[in-house]
BAPA-661466 format. One record per residue (C-alpha): chain; x, y, z; residue in one letter. Coordinates in nm, 4 decimals. Example, Ala and Ser with C-alpha at 12.3 -4.5 7.8 and 13.67 -1.06 7.14 Angstrom:
> mol	X	Y	Z	type
> A	1.2300	-0.4500	0.7800	A
> A	1.3670	-0.1060	0.7140	S
//
This chain:
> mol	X	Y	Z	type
> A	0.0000	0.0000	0.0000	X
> A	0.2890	0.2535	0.0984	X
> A	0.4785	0.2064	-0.2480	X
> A	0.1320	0.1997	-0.4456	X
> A	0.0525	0.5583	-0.2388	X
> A	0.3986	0.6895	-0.3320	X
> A	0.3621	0.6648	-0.6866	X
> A	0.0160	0.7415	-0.7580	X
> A	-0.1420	1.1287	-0.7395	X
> A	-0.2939	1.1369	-0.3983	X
> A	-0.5595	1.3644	-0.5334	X
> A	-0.6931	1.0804	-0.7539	X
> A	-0.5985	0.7517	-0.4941	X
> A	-0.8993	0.6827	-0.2566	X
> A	-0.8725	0.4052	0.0007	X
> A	-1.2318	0.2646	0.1121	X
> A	-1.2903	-0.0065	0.3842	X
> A	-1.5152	-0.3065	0.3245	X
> A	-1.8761	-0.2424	0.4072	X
> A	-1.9687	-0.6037	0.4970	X
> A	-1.6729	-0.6132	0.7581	X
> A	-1.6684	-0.3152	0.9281	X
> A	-2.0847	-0.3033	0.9894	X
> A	-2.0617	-0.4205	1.3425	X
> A	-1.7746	-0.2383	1.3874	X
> A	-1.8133	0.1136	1.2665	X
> A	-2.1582	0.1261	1.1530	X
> A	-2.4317	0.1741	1.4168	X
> A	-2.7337	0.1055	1.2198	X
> A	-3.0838	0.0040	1.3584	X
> A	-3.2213	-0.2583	1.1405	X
> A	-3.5731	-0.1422	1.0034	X
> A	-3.8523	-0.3958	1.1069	X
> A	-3.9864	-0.5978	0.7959	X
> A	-4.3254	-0.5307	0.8134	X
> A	-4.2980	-0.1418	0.7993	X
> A	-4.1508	-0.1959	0.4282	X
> A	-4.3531	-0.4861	0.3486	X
> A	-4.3061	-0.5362	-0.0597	X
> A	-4.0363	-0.3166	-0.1049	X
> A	-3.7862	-0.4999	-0.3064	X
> A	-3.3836	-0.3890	-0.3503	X
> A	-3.2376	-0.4992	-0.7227	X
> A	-2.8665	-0.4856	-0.6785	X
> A	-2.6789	-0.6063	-1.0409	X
> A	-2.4429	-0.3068	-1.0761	X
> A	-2.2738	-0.2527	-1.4121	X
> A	-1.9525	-0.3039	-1.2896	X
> A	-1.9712	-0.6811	-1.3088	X
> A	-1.7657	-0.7548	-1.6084	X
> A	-1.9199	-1.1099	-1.6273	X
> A	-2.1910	-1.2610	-1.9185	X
> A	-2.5285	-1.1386	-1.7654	X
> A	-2.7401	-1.3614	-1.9384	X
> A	-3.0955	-1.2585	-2.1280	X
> A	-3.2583	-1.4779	-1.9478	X
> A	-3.2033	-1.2826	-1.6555	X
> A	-3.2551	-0.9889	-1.7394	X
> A	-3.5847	-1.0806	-1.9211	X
> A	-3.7295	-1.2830	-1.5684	X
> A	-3.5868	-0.9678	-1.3611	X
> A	-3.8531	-0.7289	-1.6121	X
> A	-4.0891	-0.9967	-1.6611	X
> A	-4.1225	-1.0308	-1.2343	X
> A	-4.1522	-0.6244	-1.1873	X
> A	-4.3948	-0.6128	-1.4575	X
> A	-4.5965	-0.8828	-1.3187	X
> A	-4.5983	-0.7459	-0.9678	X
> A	-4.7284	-0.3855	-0.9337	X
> A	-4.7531	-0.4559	-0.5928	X
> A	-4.4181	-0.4164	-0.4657	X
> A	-4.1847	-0.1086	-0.4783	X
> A	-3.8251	-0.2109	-0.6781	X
> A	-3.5413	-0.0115	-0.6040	X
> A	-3.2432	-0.0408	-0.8418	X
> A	-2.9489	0.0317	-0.6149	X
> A	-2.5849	0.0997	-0.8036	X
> A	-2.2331	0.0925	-0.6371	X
> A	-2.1981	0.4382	-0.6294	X
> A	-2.2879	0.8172	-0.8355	X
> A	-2.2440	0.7736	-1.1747	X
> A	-2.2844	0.3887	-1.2010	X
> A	-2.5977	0.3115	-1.4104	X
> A	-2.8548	0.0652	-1.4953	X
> A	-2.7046	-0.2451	-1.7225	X
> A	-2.8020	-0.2120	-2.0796	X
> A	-3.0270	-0.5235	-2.0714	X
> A	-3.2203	-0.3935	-1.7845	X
> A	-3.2904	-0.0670	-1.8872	X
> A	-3.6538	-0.1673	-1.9828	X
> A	-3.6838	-0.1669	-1.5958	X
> A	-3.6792	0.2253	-1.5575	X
> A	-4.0097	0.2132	-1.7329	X
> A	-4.2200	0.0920	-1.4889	X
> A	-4.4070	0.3020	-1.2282	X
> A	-4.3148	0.0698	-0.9663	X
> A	-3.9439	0.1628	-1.0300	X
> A	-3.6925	0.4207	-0.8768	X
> A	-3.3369	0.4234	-0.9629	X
> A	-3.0999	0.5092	-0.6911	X
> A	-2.7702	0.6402	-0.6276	X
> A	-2.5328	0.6757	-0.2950	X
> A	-2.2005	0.7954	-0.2155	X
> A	-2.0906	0.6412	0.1192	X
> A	-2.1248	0.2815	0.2750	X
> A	-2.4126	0.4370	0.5292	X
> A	-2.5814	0.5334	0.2065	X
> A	-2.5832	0.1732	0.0633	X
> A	-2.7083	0.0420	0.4060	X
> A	-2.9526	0.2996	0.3935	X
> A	-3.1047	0.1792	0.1350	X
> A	-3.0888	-0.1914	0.2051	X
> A	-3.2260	-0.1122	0.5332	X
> A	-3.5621	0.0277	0.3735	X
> A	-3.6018	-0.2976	0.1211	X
> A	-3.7801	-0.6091	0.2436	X
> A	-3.6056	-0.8032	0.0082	X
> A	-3.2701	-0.7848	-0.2101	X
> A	-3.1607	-0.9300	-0.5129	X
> A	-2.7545	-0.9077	-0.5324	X
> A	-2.4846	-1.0150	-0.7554	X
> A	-2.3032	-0.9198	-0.4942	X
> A	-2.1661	-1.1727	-0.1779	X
> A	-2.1225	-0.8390	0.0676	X
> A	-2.4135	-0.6427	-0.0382	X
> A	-2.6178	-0.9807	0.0421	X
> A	-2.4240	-1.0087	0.3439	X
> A	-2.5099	-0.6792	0.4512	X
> A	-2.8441	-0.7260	0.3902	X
> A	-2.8660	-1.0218	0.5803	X
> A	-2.7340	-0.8737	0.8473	X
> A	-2.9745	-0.5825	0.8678	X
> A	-3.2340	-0.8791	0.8469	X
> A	-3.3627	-0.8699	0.4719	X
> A	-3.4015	-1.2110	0.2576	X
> A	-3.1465	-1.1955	0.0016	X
> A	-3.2078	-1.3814	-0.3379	X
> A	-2.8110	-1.3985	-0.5091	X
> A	-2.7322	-1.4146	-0.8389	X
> A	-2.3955	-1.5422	-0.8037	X
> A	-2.1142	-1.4269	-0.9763	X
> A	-1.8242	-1.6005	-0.7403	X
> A	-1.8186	-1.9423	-0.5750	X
> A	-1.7650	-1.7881	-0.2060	X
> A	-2.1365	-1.6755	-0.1962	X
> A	-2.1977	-2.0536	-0.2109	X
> A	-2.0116	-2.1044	0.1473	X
> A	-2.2100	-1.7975	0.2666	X
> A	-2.5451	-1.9168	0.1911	X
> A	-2.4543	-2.2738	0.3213	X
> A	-2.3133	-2.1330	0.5859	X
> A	-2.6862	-1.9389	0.6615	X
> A	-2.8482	-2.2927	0.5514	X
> A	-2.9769	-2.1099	0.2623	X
> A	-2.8458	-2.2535	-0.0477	X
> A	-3.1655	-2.2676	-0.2134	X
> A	-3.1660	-1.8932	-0.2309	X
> A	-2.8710	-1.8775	-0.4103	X
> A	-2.7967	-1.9263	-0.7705	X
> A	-2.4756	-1.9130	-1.0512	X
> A	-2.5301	-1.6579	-1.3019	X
> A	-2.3159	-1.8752	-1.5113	X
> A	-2.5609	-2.1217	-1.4960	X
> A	-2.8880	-1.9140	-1.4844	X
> A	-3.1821	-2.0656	-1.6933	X
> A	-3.4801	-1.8996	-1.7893	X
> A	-3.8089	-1.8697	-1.4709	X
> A	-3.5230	-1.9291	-1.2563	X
> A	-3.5772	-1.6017	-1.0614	X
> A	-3.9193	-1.6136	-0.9733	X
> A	-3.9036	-1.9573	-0.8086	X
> A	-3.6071	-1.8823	-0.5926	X
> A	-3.7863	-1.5402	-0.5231	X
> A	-4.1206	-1.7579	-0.4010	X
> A	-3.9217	-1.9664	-0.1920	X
> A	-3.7042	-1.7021	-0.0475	X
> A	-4.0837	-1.4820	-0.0005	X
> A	-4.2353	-1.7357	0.2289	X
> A	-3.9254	-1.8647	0.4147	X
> A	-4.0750	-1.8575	0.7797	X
> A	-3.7644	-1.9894	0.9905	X
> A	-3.5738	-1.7071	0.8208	X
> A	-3.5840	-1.4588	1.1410	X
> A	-3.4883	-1.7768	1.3540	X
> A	-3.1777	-1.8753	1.1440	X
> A	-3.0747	-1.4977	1.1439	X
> A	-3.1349	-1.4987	1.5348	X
> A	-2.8972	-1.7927	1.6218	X
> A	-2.6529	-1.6840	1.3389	X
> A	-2.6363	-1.3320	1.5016	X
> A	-2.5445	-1.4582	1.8523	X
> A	-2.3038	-1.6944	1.7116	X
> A	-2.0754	-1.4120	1.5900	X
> A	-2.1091	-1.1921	1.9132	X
> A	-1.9776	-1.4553	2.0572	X
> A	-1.6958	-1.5219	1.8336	X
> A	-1.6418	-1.1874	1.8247	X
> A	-1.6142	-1.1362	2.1910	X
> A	-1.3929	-1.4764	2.2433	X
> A	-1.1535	-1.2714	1.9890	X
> A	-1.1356	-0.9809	2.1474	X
> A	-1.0670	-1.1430	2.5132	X
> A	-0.7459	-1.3283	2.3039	X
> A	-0.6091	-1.0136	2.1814	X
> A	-0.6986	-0.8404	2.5091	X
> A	-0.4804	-1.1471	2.6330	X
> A	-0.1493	-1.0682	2.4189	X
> A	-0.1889	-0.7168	2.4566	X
> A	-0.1194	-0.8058	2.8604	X
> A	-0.4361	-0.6589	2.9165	X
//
């Protein structure tokens, strides 16, 4: 990092910490109750992803908003300027729609914080959104959100984009919709971290002699 910072103009170098690690951490964030944003559904599939994004996706990801009025979609990118992938621009057309920007990690969990459910490409915006207590459907990009959603005993929610085949979306989305021992799972995941955490910080309280 020190030689990459000496040789690059400062005014252009910008060093950002990971979102999904730092949450309990750094970011004091009250997770919104479900039922107060009931049907309001997060797309997160940001441009960035220089990876096949198959039709078939993007046709089930219109085909689901335009077959459920009901629910809110917000399209969330990775930051200002980022914008909606060509094949889902026939998204912005619906009423139901709102495209979204944000320019700091509390905006992102802003935003995931008001959805009721997220769809992600992404392993740490899903994480994220786990954590603040949303379902997460992923369209996986990289083999490590496998492990994640295994390790959440949610597998079925979880999907390759590699892979993806065509109605795909809206049965993972049904399942992931009426999965009742989701709260419970998130419950006994939750304290299973405080107290890893906590075990970890009496072992470096330990070597610090303190």
């Amino acid at each position: 990092v020190t030689e990459i910072y000496s040789n690059v103009d400062r005014e252009i170098l910008t060093f950002g910490g990971d979102v999904a690690l730092a949450l309990p951490f750094i970011y004091d964030i009250e997770p919104i109750n479900n039922q107060s944003v009931a049907g309001v559904i997060g797309i997160h599939m940001p441009v960035g992803n220089k990876i096949y994004f198959p039709d078939a996706l993007a046709e089930d990801l219109i085909k689901f908003v335009e077959e459920n009025k009901n629910y809110q979609f917000k399209i969330l990118h990775d930051g200002p300027g980022h914008g909606v992938h060509a094949k889902l621009k026939g998204l912005l057309s619906f009423e139901n729609v709102v495209e979204l920007d944000f320019d700091s990690p509390e905006g992102l969990l802003s935003q995931l914080n008001q959805c009721e459910v997220v769809f992600s490409t992404k392993l740490h915006v899903g994480i994220c959104a786990y954590a603040l207590g949303k379902k997460v459907v992923s369209i996986y990009t990289h083999p490590k959100n496998v492990r994640f959603f295994q390790q959440i005993k949610r597998s079925d929610n979880a999907v390759s984009i590699a892979e993806y085949q065509v109605g795909w979306l809206q049965r993972i989305a049904t399942k992931t919709f009426s999965d009742i021992g989701f709260h419970d799972e998130l419950s006994k995941l939750s304290s299973q971290v405080i107290s890893d955490l906590e075990a970890l910080n009496r072992e470096v309280a330990k070597i610090n002699g303190k």
